[in-house]
N, C-alpha and C positions, 0 to 999 in steps of 0.2 A: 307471341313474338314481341309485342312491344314493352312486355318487363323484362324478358330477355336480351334485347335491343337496351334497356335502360339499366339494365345490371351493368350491365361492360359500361356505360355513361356514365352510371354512378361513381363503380370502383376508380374508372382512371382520372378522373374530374378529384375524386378525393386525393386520390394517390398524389396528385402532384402538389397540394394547395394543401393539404394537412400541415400545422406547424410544427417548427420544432421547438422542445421542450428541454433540451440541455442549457438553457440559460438560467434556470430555476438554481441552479449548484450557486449561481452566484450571490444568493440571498442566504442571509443566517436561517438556522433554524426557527431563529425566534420571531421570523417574518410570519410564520406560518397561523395561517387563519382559514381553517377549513373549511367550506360550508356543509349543510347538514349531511350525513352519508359516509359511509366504509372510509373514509380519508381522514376524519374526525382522530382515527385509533392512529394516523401516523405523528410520530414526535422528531422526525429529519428528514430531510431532503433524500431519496436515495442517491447513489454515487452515481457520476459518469455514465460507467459503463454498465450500471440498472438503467440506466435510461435510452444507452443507445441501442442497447438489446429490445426494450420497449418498441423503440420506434422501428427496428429492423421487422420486430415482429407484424409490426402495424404496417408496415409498408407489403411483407410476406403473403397477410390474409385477405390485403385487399388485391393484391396479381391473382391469388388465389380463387377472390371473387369473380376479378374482371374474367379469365378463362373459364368459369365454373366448373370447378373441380371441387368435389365435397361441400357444394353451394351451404345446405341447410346448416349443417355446424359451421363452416366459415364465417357466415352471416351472422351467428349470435358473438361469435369471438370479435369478428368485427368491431360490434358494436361494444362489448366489454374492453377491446385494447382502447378504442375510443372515450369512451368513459374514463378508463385508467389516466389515459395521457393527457386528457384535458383537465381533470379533473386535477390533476399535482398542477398545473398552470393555477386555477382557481384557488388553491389553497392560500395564495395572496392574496384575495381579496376580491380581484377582478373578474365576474363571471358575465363571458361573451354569450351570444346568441345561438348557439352549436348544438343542440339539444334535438333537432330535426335532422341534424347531419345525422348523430350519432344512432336515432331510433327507428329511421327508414329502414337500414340493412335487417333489423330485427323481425321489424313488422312484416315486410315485404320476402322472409324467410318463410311464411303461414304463407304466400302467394304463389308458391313453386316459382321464383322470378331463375330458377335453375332448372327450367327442364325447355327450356328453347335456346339455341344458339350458345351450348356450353358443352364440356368433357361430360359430364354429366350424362348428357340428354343421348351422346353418343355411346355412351356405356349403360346403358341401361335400356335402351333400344324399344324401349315400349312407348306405346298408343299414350299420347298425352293426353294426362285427366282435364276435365275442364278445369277451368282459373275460378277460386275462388272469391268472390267479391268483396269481402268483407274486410281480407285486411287492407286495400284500396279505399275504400269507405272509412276504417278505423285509422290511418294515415291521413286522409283528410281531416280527419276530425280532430286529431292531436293536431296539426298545420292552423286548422280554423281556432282550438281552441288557446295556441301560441300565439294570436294576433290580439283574440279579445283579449288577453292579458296584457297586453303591450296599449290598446288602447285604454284598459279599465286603468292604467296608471295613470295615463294620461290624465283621464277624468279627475281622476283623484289627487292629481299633485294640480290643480288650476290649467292646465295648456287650453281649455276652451275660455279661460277669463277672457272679455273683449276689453280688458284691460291693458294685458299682455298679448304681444304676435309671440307665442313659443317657437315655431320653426326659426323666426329671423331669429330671435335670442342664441338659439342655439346654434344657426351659420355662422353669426357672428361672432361668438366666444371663441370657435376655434379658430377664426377669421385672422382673429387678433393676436389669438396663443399660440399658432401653429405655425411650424417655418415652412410646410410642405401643403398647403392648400393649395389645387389646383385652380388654373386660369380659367374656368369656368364660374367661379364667384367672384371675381373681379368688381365684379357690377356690382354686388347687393350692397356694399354701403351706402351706395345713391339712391335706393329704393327704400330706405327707412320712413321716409314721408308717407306709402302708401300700406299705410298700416290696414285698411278694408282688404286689400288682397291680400295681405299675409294672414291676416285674420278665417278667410276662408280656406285658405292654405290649411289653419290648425284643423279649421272643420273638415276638411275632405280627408285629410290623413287619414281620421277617428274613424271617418265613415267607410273609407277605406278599407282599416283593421274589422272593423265590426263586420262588414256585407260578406269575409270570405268564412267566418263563422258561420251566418245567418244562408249562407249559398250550397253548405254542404249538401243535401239534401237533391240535388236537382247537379248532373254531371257538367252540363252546359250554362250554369250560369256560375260555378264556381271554375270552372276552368277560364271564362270571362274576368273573374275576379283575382286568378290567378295573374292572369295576363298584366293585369289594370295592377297589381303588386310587383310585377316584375319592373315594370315602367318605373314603376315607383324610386327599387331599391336602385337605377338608373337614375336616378332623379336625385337619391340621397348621395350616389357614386357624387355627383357633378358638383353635387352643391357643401357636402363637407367631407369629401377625401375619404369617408367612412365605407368599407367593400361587405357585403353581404351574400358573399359567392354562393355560402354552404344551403341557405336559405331558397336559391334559386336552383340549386344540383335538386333539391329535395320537390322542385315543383315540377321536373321533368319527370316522375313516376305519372303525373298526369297526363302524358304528351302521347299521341297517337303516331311511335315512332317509326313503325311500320311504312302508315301510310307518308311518313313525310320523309321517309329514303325510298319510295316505289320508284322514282324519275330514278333513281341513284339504281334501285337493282334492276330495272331497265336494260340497263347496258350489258351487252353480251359477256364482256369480260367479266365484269360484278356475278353476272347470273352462273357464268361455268364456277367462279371461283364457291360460290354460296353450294352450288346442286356436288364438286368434289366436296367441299367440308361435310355435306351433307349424309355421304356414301362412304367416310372414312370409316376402317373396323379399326375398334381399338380395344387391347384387353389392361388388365390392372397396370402390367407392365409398364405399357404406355402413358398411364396416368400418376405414376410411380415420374418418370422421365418429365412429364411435363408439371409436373409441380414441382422440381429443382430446375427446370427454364424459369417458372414463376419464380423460384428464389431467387436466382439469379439474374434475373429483370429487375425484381422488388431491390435489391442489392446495387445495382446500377443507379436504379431512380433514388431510393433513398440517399445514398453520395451525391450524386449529381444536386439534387433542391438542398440538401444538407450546405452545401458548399455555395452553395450561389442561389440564397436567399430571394433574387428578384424573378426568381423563373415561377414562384409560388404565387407572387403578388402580380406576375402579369398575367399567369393561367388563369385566376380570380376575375380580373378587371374583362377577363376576354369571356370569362362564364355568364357576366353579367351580359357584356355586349350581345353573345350569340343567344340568353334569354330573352333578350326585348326584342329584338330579331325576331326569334319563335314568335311573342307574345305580338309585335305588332300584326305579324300575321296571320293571324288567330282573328287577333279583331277584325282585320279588315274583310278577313271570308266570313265572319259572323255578319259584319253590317252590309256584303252584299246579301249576305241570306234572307237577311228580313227586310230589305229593298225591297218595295215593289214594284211588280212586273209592270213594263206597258203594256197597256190593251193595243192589240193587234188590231 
């Protein structure tokens, strides 16, 4: 239930905050700087409408996702239109953080994350196999091993010199460069004095990145370290305008979704509406009819974020909000767990 729960999370969290990529037409050819990978062999931009096809498609497999209909192939195309479309972004030069967005759907296709709460599960009417572990385990571990990379840079480019505070350096560069920093760093040029705490700043990042490496292993202290990373990219939201949404959609495969909508299927209404979806018969026909609903949802949504570019970057800003949310909550029933009891 709760990868099924987080399938529909996944897809529409992506659906709406996926970028678009018909801005590339507006660069020469000769801009093109591929990095390593199948994108190497392209020598132009494709046109227009190669790309808005792209993205229709992209927008198609993930409605396709969110409902689960033909989950397991959906889920790898997923990940390949994914690839595709970011990947002609990158051939500029600029390669964002998105690589967890992109290899969840894939990984999480070895999970049956399609045989609960999908077309699927109703068409196919059998006894659910148990959930295998491993690709849960093996996503953790791409996740964990996405961080140490991020810190071994650090290491390696000086950010632990007690020479240099690297976090202040880098709030402030954009501080200075940027016409759109938010009112929440207002303050840090008055704090340059206290270089000791920025200085522990660089260290707790590092320690940060490294502990959700070092936590895979143990379910409950890397979900702790998940939490402690979502604060975080909260933390990078506030202090340089920089959003890390895809990072956080990808930490909700973690998330015990079940039990934390139970208050929610509680409610008599919730519960008829779950126990009819439950009882519907549906044969191909059916599933024929609802994946042209899904085109034609995925066709709406793709127009609508197409058009009004801010409905992307505030669905982002609100994945991060409703993360730390999750994440502060997490902690605080962790730190009454190991509270000790009073003696009676």
């Amino acid at each position: 239930m709760d990868l099924g729960l987080y399938r529909i999370i996944y897809a529409v969290a992506t659906l709406l905050t996926v970028p678009d990529i018909q801005w590339v037409t507006k660069y020469p050819d000769a801009a093109i700087h591929a990095p390593l990978g199948p994108l190497l062999l392209i020598s132009g931009f494709p046109s227009s409408a190669v790309l808005v096809a792209l993205e229709v498609l992209r927008s198609f497999a993930l409605a396709l996702l969110a409902v689960g209909l033909w989950t397991r192939f959906v889920s790898v195309a997923v990940t390949v239109l994914l690839l595709a479309t970011y990947g002609l972004t990158y051939t500029l030069g600029k390669i964002d953080h998105t690589i967890l967005i992109v290899l969840a759907p894939l990984i999480l296709s070895f999970a049956h994350w399609g045989r609960s709460v999908s077309i699927d599960a109703l068409l196919s009417r059998r006894a659910s196999a148990s959930q295998p572990q491993w690709p849960l385990r093996f996503l953790a571990l791409v996740v964990g091993l996405s961080f140490f990379a991020a810190a071994f840079m650090k290491f390696a480019t000086g950010w632990l010199s007690p020479t240099t505070q690297a976090a202040l350096g880098h709030i402030l560069a954009r501080y200075y460069s940027s016409d759109s920093m938010p009112w929440s760093v207002q303050w840090v040029p008055a704090t340059t004095q206290f270089r000791l705490a920025w200085e522990v700043t660089d260290w707790l990042t590092v320690a940060m990145e490294l502990a959700i490496l070092f936590t895979v292993p143990w379910w409950r202290a890397f979900r702790i370290a998940l939490a402690a990373a979502v604060l975080f990219h909260l933390g990078v939201l506030l202090a340089t305008n920089i959003v890390f949404s895809f990072n956080v959609v990808v930490y909700g495969a973690f998330v015990s979704w079940a039990e934390l909508c139970r208050p929610l299927g509680a409610a008599p209404i919730v519960k008829r509406a779950i126990d009819r979806f439950a009882a519907m018969q549906l044969n191909r026909g059916a599933a024929l009819l609802v994946a042209l609903f899904a085109f034609a949802l995925s066709g709406v949504t793709w127009f609508v974020t197409s058009t009004i570019p801010a409905i992307g970057a505030t669905c982002s800003v609100l994945i991060i909000l409703a993360g730390a949310a999750v994440g502060v909550g997490y902690l605080l029933r962790q730190a009454v767990f190991v509270a000790p009891k009073p003696i009676s």
